[in-house]
N, C-alpha and C positions, 0 to 999 in steps of 0.2 A: 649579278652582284660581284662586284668585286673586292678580292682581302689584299690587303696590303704583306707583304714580304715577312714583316714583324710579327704579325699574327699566324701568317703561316708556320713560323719558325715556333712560336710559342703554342699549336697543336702539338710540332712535329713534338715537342718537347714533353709535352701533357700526353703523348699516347705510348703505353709501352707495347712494343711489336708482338710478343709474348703473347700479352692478355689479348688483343685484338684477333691476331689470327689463332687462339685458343678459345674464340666465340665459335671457330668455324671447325680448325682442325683440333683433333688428337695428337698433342706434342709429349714426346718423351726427349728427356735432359742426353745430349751423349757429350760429354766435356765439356768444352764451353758454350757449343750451340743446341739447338731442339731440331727434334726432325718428325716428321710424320708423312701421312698419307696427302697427294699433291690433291687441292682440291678443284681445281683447273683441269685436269686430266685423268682416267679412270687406270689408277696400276693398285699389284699386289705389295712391291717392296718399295718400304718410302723412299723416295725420292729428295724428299722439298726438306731445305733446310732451314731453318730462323738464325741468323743471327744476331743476340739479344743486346750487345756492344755496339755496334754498327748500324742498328736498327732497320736492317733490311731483310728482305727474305729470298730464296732461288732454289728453283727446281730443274733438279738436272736432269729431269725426264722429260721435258716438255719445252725446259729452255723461260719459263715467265719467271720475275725477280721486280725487286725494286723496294718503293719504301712502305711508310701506314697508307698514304695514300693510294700508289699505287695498288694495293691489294685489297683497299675498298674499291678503286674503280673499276680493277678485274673482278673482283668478287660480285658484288652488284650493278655493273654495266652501268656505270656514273660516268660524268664528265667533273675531272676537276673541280670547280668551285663546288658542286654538289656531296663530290666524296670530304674538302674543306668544313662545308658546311655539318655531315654527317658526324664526322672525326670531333667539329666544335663543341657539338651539341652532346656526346656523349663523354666528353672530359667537361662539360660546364662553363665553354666559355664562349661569352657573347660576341659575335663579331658584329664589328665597328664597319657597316659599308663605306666604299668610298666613292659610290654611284652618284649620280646628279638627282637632282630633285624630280625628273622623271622617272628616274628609272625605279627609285622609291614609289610614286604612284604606280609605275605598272606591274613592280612588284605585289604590292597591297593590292591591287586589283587581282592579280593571280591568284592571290592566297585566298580573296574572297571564293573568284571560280572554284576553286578546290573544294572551299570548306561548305560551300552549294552544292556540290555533286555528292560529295562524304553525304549530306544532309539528304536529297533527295534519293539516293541509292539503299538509306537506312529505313525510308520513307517506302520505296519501292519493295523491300525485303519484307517489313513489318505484313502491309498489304498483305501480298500473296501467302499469308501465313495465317492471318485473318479470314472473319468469314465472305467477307467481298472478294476474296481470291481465291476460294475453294474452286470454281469453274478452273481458274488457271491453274491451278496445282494438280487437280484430276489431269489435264490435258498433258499437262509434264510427264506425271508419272505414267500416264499411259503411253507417250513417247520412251519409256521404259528406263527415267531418270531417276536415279535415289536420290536421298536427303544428303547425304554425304559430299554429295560432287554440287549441289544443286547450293549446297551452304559455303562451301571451298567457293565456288564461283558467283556465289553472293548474285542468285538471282531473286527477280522479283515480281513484281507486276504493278502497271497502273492502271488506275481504274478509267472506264469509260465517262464517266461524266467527269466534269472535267472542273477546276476550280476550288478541290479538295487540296493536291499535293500542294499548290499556289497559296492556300491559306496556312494551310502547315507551315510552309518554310517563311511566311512574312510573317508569322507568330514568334520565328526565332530569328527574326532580324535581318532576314535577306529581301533585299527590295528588288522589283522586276528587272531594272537593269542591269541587274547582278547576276538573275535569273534566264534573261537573254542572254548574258556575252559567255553565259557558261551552256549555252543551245538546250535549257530545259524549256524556258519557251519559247515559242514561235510567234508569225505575226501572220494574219489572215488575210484577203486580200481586200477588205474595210479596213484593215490597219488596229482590228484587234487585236491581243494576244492572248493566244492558247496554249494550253499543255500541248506538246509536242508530242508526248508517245504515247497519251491516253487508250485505253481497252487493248494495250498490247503487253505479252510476257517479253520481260526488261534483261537484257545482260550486260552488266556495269562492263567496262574495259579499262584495265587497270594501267596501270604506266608500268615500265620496267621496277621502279621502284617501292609499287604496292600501294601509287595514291591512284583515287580514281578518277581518269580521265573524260570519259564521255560513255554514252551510253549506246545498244543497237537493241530496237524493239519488234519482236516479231507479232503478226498479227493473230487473231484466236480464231479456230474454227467458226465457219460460219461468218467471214464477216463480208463486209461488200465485196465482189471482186476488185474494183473500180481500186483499192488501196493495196496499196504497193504490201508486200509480204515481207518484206524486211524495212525497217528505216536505221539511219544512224544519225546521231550527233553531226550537228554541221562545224566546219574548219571552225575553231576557237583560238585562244594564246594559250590553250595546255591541248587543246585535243586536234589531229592534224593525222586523218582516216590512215594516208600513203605513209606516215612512219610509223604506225602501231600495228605490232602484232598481238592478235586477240590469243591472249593465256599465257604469254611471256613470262609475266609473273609468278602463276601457279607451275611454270614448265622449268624454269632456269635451271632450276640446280638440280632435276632431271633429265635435264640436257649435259650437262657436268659431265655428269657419274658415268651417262650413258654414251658419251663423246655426237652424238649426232641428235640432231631433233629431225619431227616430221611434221610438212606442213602437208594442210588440208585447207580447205577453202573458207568455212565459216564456222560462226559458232558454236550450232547443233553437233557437227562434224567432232569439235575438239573434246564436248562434253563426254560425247559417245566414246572415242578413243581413250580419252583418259582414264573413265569408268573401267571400259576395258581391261586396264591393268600398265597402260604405255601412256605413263605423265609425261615424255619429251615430245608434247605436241602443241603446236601454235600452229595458230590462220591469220591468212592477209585479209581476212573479214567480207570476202568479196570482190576484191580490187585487182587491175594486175597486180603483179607481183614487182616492188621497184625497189630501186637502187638504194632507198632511204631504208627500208625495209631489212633488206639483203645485211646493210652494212650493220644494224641494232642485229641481228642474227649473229653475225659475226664476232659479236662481243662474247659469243657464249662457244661457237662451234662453227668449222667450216666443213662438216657435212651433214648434208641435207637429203632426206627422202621424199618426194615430192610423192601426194596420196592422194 
């Protein structure tokens, strides 16, 4: 999407620097600027200053500065239009795209994938909470997962027979194609379509921004060998395996405080550590470890514990 320069100028004007980074930090008044604890880097004596005239902010501990936008898009690891977009919608103003009539369809096509995954993920959660899920939730817990971590990372389960979640979500409006190009169904090799992660315990994967992207289903004790032990969500327009880190979202701002995250391999791995008591944990889900990966890390920390 793109805003127009006008618009832009007319957030920068609608946000005041203050309240914004007084969502995140504790600011006290000293003269004419605020100062508090830098939330980018873990120290005792504030560092980070706001300047409420200027409408910028800078930390002389760590050296990051800039305006509202910039410190949504350090703050929550945005790209531009996204921190735009963010900034619009919490001052109430509507932005006027200035995209082609494409890029309006593959926008609205995204939104649908999105609001398919939010939909099937709520679908998934309900399940394994239910009595059709009690098999899978015994098997959790006795992997030795509480409720606590298990709700934070919004697992779930689908059921084995298959044709249930598929009637659900067309009850609220989401049609198969919708439900393909967001990889909740698959296609068989007659050219039916099926529930893709049926009779497996479900772990949503969140975006850096807390919507949810795609899904990785592991399979239940007992079941053929012949089936793979993990699956994931196949390449979508929101879900794309090589640039997600599974827990990003639950880990970020424990990567902050804590100046380093640790990666592990998958998602069992993250839930375990987390539980633990070490929230700065994220996994490449299984994948090597790549470039695209490295660089979303990077928005947050440049050290890294490999586990």
């Amino acid at each position: 999407m793109k805003i127009s320069d006008q618009q832009i100028e007319q957030i920068r004007e609608a946000t005041n620097i203050v309240d914004l980074v007084g969502e995140h930090v504790r600011l006290r008044k000293r003269g004419r600027n605020w100062t508090g604890l830098c939330p980018f880097h873990s120290e005792k004596t504030p560092s980070f200053s706001v300047l409420e005239d200027r409408g910028i902010f800078k930390c002389f501990g760590c050296g990051k500065g800039g305006d509202v936008f910039s410190f949504v898009m350090q703050m929550e690891g945005l790209t531009f239009p996204e921190a735009a977009e963010r900034l619009a919608k919490r001052a109430n103003i509507e932005l006027q795209s200035v995209s082609s009539e494409d890029d309006d369809r593959i926008k609205s096509e995204r939104e649908a994938i999105f609001e398919a995954l939010r939909a099937a993920a709520a679908f998934y959660y309900r399940l394994l909470r239910a009595p059709e899920g009690a098999r899978a939730m015994d098997y959790l817990k006795k992997r030795g997962l509480e409720d606590e971590v298990m709700r934070k990372f919004g697992l779930g389960y689908s059921p084995e027979s298959s044709g249930l979640l598929t009637a659900a979500l067309t009850k609220q409006g989401f049609s198969n194609g919708i439900l393909e190009a967001a990889g909740i169904l698959a296609h068989g090799d007659n050219g039916d379509s099926y529930e893709r992660f049926r009779g497996r315990v479900i772990f949503p994967v969140f975006g850096a921004t807390g919507r949810i992207v795609g899904f990785g289903g592991r399979i239940m004790p007992g079941a053929p060998e012949k089936l793979a032990k993990y699956i994931n969500s196949p390449d979508t327009q929101v879900y794309h395996k090589s640039q997600i880190l599974y827990g990003l979202f639950q880990a970020k701002d424990a990567i902050r405080r804590k100046g380093f995250a640790v990666l592990v391999e998958g998602y069992a791995d993250v839930l375990a550590v987390f539980q633990g008591g070490v929230e700065n944990v994220v996994a490449a889900s299984g994948t090597s470890l790549t470039i695209d990966q490295l660089g979303l890390l990077k928005r947050y920390t440049t050290d890294v514990v490999l586990l």
